[in-house]
N, C-alpha and C positions, 0 to 999 in steps of 0.2 A: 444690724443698723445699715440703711443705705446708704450708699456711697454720696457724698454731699457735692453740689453744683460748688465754679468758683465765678466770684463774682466778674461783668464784663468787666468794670471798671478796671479791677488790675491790669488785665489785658490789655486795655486801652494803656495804661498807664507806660506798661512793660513796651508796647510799639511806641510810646512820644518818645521812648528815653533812649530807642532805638534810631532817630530817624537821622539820616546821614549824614557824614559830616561834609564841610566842604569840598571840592572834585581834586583830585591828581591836580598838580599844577602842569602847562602845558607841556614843559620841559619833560618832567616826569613822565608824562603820559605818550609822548611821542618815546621815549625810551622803552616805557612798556609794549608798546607796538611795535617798535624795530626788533626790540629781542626776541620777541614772540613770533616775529616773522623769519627771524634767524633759524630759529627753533624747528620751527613750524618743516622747516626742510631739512634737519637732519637727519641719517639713516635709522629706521626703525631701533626704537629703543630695546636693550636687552636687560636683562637682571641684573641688579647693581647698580652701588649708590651714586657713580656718575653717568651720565648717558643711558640711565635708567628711569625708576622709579618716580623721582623728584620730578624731572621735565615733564612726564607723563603727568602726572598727579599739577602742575602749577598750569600746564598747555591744557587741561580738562576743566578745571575749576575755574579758567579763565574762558569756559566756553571756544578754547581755539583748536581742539584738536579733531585732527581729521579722523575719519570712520577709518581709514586705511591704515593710518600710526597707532593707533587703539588695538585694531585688530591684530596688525604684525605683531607688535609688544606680546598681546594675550596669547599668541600663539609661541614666540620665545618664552615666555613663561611655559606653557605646558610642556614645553622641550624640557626645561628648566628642571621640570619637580621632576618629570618624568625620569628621566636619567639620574636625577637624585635617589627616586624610589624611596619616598620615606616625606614624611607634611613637616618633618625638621627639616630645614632649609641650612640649617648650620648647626653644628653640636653645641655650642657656647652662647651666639647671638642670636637671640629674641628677636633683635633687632632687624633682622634678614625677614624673617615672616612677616613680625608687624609692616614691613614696608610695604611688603607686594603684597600685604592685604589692602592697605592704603591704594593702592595704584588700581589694583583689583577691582576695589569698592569705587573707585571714579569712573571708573567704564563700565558698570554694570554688570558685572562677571558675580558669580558665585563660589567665594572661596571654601564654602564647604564641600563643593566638591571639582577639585583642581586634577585634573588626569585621574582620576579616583581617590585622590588625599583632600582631608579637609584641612587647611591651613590655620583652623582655630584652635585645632587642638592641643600643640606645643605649648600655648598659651594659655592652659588650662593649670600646668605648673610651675606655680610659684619660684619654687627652687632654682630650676631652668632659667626663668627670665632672670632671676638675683644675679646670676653669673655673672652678669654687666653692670653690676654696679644698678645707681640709680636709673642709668639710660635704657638699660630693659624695661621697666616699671612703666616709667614714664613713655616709651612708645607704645609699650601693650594697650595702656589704657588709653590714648588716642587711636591706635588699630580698633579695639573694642567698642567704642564710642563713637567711629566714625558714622555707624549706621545701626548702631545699637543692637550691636551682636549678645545674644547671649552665648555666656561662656560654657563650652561643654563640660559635663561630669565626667573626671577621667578616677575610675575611682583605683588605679593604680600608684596615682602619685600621692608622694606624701603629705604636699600640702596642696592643697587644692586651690585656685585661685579665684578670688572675687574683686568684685570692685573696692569692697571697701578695702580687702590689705593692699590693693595695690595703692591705692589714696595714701594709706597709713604707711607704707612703706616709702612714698615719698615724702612723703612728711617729716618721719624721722633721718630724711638721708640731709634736711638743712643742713647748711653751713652756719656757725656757732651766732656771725654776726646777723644771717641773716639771706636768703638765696642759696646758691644750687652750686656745687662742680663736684668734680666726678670723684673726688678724693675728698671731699667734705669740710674742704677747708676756708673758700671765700664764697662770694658772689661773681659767678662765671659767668659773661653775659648769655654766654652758648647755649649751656646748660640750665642756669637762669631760666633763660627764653623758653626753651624746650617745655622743662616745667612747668611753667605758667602756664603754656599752651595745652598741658595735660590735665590741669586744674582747672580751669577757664571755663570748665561748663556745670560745676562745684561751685564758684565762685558765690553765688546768691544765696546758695541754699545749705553751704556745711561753713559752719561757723569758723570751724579749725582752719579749714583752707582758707577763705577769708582773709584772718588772720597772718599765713604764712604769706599770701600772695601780698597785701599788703605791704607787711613789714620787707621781701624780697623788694617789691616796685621803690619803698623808698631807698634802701641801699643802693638800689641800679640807679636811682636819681643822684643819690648824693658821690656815685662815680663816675656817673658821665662825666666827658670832658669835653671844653671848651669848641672843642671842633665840632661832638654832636657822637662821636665814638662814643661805645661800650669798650673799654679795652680787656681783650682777656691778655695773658701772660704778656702783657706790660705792652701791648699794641692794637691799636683799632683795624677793624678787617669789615671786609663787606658782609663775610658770614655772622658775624657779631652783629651787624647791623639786622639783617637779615631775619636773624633768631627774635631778634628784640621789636621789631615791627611788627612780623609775625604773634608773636605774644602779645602786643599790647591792643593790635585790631581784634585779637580773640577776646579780650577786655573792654570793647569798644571803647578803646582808647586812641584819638589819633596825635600821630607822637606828632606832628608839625602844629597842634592847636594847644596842646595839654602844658601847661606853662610848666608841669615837673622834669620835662623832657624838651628843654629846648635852651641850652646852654648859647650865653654869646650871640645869640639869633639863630643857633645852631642846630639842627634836630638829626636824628638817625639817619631820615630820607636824603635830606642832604651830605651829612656822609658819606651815604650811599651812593651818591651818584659822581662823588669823588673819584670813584673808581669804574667810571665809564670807558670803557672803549667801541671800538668798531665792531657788532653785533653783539655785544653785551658785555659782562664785567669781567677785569681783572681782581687778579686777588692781591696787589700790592698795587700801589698808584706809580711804581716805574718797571710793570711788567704788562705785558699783552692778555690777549682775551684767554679767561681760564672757565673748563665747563660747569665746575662745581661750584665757584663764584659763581656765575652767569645762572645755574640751576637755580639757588639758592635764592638770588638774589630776584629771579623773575617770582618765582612764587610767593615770595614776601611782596613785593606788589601786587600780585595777583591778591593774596588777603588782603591788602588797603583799599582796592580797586572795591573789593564785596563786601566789604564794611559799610564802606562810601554809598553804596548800591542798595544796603540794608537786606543784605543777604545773608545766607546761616555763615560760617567761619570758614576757612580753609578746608579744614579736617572734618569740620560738622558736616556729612553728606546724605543728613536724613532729608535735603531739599530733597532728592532724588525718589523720595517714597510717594507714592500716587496718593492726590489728593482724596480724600474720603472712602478708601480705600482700606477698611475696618479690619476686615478676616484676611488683607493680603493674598488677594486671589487675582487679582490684576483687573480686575472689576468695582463699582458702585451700582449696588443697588438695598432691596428692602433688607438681603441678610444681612448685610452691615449696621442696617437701621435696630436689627434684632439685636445683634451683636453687641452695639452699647448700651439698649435700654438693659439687657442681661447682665452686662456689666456695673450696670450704675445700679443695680438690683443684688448685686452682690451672689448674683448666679455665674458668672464665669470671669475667667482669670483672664488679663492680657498680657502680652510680654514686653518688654519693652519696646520694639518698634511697632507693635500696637501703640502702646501708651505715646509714643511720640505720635502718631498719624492723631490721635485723638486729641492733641496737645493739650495732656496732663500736667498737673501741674505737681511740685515737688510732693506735694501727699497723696498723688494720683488720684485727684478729684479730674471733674469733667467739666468745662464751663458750658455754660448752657447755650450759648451762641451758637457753640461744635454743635448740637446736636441738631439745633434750628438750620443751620446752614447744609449739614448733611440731607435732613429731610426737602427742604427746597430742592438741592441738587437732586435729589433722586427725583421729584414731581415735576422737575423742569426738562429732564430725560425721557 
């Protein structure tokens, strides 16, 4: 049976319920621009979680960063693994690879082959990433998904990892009431956030998740407080804020209009910028500029900014895959056009960053537009 067309209509549908919400207000958005130009002049980023990855990853996805800061970073990185000698980045944290494959994946590098390691393959076992708790899980599958990696068969390890146990493994790691922390016992805004933003591209199409993300968004409502905080262990922080913005523009949700999220007159953004200082944020509102606040907090605007924009998410970086661009050859033409009528023919397989260039939909049908619009471009070439 051939693969069945989807209709525009959804399509259409799916772009109204997309279309952006109001801009950065000016305050905001002058804030976005000073940090960013804060940023924009610090010393080439190295591996690790401050003065690394994050800046990289929020200065690229804001469109600001220079070919020279990309470049030095890429180059500390191969110092990096290189001297490691080994695509495990850390014996325990998952966490350590998924990042700089994140960072990797925003500059257009190739983490399968990093000094000679490919950086997917740690995250091939399950086991390995558990070590961390839910927090391994949960960044593999946003490393994974960034650019729709498929995961290598490592057929050493015990359990082998797929999308779906890692889905299923955060699922069960809820907390009893309802959301995320790392010990399984409340609604963490951090980890919360985190979550969400690993689920977030599940959200329409797996009922379960759904469900959890849900029931998670209203406990994070019914604890906000008054001021527009998420408080984790009994205080509001900018990275709280931060995690929570971040997760709910993966939701297309913007927390300054979403009446669940807006305490007092009060919202996260606003929170957020409680903790403004001179070139970006502090992480207590009576201490000075700190980098991992100021990381954090830039690229969580950096997602509201491309929400607003109607741009894929933070993490979503298959923007970055060439338009009509079928077999992934760095080309459009007729073989691409072969490529999916083959496809819709039930003569060849695509892999998942296929299936995104051809935007598939969750049953991996084709909307027939894709293929009208393919064929134009190639005759107007």
């Amino acid at each position: 049976m051939k693969r069945r067309f989807t209709s525009g209509i959804i399509a259409l549908a799916l772009m109204l319920s997309f279309i952006p919400a109001e801009a950065l207000s000016e305050s905001v958005n002058e804030k976005f621009l000073s940090t960013a130009a804060y940023l924009q002049q610090l010393p080439t980023p190295n591996v690790g979680s401050i003065g690394g990855e994050w800046m990289i990853i929020g200065l690229q996805r804001a469109g600001m960063l220079s070919d020279e800061m990309a470049e030095g970073y890429y180059q500390n990185v191969l110092k990096t693994v290189s001297e490691n000698g080994s695509a495990k980045l850390h014996r325990s944290k998952s966490t350590e690879n998924a990042r700089v494959i994140l960072a990797l994946t925003a500059i257009g590098k190739d983490v399968t082959d990093v000094a000679g390691y490919n950086l997917l393959e740690p995250l091939a076992d399950l086991n390995y990433i558990k070590k961390q708790g839910v927090n391994g899980p949960v960044w593999t599958l946003i490393a994974l998904d960034s650019l729709a990696y498929d995961i290598p068969h490592m057929p050493d390890v015990k359990v082998q990892t797929t999308r779906e146990l890692l889905i299923q493994t955060i699922l069960d790691s809820r907390s009893p009431g309802g959301g995320w922390d790392i010990a399984g016992k409340y609604a963490d805004p951090d980890m919360s956030g985190m979550a969400i933003q690993s689920l977030a591209p599940y959200y329409q199409t797996n009922l379960d998740v759904k469900a959890a993300v849900d029931s998670a968004l209203l406990v994070l409502s019914e604890n906000q407080q008054s001021d527009g905080s998420f408080n984790s262990l009994n205080a509001g922080s900018p990275e709280s804020s931060a995690q929570m913005i971040t997760a709910l523009a993966a939701l297309h949700i913007h927390p300054e209009t979403d009446s669940r999220f807006i305490k007092n007159g009060n919202s996260a953004i606003s929170h957020l910028m409680k903790f403004s200082v001179q070139n970006g944020f502090a992480h207590t509102v009576v201490e000075a500029y700190n980098q991992m606040s100021t990381e954090q907090s830039f690229y969580a605007l950096t997602a509201l900014r491309r929400m607003e924009e109607g741009k894929t998410s933070l993490y979503d970086m298959c923007d970055m895959l060439m338009e009509y661009d079928v077999n992934l050859d760095g080309k459009v033409n007729i073989i691409d056009a072969t490529a999916v009528q083959r496809y819709i023919a039930e003569l060849e397989e695509f892999s998942l960053r296929q299936l995104k260039v051809i935007h598939a939909d969750s049953g991996k049908a084709v909307d027939v537009t894709f293929v009208t619009k393919l064929q134009n471009y190639i005759a107007e070439q």
